[in-house]
C-alpha positions in Angstrom: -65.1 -153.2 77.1 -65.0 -149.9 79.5 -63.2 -147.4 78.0 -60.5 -147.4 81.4 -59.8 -151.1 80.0 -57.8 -149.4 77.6 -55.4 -147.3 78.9 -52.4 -148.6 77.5 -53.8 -147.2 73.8 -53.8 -144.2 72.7 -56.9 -142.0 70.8 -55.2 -142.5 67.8 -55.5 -146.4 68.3 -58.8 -146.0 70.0 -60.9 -143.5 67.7 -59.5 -143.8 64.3 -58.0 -142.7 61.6 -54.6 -142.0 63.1 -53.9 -138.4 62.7 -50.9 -137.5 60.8 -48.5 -135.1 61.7 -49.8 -131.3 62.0 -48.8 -128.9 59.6 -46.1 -126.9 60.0 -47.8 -123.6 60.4 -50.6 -124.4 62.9 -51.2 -123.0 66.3 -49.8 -124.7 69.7 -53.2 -126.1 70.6 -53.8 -128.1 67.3 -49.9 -129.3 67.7 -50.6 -130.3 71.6 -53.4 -132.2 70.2 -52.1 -134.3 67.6 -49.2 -135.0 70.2 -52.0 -135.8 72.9 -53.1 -138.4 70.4 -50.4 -140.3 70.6 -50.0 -140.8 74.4 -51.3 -143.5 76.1 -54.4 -143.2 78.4 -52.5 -143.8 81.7 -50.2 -141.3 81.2 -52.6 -138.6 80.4 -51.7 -135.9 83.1 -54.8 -133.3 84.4 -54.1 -130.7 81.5 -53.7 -132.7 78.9 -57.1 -133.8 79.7 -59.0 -130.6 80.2 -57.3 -129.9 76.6 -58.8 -132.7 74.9 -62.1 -132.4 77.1 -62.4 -128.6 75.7 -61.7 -129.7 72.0 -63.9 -132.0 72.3 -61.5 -134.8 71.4 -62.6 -138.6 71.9 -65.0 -138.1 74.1 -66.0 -141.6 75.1 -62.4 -142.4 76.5 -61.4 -139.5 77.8 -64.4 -138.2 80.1 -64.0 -141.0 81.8 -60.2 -140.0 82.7 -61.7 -136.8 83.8 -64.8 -137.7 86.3 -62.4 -140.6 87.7 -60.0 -137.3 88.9 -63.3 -135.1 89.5 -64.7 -138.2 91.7 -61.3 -137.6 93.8 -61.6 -134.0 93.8 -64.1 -132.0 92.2 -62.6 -128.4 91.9 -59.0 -129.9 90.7 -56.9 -127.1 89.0 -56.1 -129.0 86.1 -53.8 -126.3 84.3 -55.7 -122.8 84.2 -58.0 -122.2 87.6 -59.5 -124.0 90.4 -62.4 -125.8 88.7 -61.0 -125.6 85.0 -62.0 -129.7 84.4 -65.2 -129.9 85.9 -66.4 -126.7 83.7 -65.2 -128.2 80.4 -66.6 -131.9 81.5 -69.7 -130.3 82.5 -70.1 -129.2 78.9 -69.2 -131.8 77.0 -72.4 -132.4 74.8 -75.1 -134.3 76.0 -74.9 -137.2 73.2 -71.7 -137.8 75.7 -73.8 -138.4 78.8 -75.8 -140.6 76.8 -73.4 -142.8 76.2 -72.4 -142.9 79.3 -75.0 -142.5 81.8 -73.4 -144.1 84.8 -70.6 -141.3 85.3 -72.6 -138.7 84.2 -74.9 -139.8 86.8 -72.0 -140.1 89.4 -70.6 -136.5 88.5 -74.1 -134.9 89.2 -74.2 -136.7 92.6 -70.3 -135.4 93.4 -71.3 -132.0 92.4 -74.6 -131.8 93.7 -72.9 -132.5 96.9 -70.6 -129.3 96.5 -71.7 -126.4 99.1 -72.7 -123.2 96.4 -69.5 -121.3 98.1 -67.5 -124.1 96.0 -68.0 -121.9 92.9 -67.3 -118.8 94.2 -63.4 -118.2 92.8 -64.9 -119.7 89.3 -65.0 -117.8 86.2 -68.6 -115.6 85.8 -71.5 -118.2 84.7 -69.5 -121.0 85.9 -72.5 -121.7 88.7 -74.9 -121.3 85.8 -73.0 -124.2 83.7 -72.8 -126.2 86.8 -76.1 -126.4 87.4 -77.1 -126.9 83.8 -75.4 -130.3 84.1 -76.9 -131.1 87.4 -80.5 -130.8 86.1 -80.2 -132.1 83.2 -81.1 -129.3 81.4 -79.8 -128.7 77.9 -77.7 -125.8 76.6 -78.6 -123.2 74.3 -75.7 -123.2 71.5 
């Protein structure tokens, strides 16, 4: 089963354990991501998925939430800047695209197909990301 064949479950039913609730004294980002958890897959807005795309959270159900919307429209301002999804998709790690060699396949061909003026209002070595992804080429971390 596709991981969009579940979008009535949430991560916490999808990619177990269930979390419990956060502690008291965390930061915002750790509580929106418990709470994130618990949300179904339909109703996961743009933000809430560059969030769990940057933290790296259930990777397997929820880049394919976020090429379906970069599919539609590649530069989508998910929360912070024009762009903001496809940079953290783009660098999910590559065990990801492994998995799932079909979309990454069909996010290289949407962004291939982007004019190099696209990345102009993007955040310094934003193109250099980009076209990391494109080629294949792996990142130095």
């Amino acid at each position: 089963m596709g991981p969009l064949l579940h979008l009535d479950r949430t991560l916490d039913e999808l990619d177990p354990p269930r979390w419990p609730d956060p502690p008291s004294a965390t930061t915002r980002l750790v509580r929106t991501v418990h709470a994130l958890r618990r949300v179904p897959l339909r109703d996961l807005r743009p933000a809430d998925l560059r969030t769990l795309v940057s933290q790296h959270m259930a990777l397997p159900y929820v880049v394919p939430l976020a090429v379906r919307l970069l599919v539609e429209e590649p530069l989508l301002d998910a929360y912070y800047y024009e762009g903001d999804l496809l940079l953290a998709t783009v660098n999910v790690p590559a065990t990801v695209w492994t998995l799932l060699p079909e979309l990454a396949e069909e996010l290289r061909a949407v962004v291939s197909a982007l004019p190099e003026s696209a990345y102009a209002d993007l955040p310094r070595g934003a193109a250099k990301e980009i076209d990391r992804f494109v080629t294949g080429r792996q990142r130095n971390s």
